[in-house]
N, C-alpha and C positions, 0 to 999 in steps of 0.2 A: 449467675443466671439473672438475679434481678436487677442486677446491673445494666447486664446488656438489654432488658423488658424496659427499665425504664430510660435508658437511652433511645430505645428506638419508639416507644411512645410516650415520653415526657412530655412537658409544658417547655424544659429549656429549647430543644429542638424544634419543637413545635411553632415557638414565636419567633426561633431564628429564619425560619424557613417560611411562615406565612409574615412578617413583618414587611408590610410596601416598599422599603430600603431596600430589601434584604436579594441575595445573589438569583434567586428565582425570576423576584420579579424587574430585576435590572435585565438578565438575559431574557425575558420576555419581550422587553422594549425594541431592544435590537434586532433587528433585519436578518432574523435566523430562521431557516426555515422549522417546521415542528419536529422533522429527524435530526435537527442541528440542536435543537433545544431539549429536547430529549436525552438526548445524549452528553450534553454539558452540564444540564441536573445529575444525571447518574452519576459524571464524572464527579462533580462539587461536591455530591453528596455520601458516593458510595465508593470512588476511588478505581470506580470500574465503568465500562463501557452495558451498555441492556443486551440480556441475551434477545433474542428474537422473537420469543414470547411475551417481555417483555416490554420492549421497543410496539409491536401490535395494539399491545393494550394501552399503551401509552399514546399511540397516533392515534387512536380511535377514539379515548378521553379528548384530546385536542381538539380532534375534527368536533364533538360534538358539543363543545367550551369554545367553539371559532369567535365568537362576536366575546367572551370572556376570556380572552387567552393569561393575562396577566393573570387572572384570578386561578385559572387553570393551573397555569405552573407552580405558585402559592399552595396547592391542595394535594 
């Protein structure tokens, strides 16, 4: 169990995933729409597609990150 606690809130994942390289914010740069990008963070990250609750809560962080989207995705 501490395993999986500090994998999913570590410093290793944490700098992999906010690091400006790093696959968030590359797919941000690209010409993805925020349901395309959404859903290739899930994929990158979690090996899965968002259910629909959480795909919402995820377009609705974007929409409201619009003028920050790269930093959005990083977060």
């Amino acid at each position: 169990m501490l395993q999986a606690l500090h994998f999913i809130n570590g410093k290793t994942i944490q700098s992999r995933v906010q690091n400006p390289a790093a696959r968030p914010a590359q797919l941000a740069k690209q010409k993805l729409s925020d349901r395309e990008l959404v859903t290739e963070i899930y994929l990158w990250s979690l090996a899965r597609h968002p259910s629909e609750a959480e795909l919402k809560v995820s377009l609705d962080y974007f929409r409201s990150h619009a003028e920050r989207r790269e930093e959005a995705a990083r977060t």
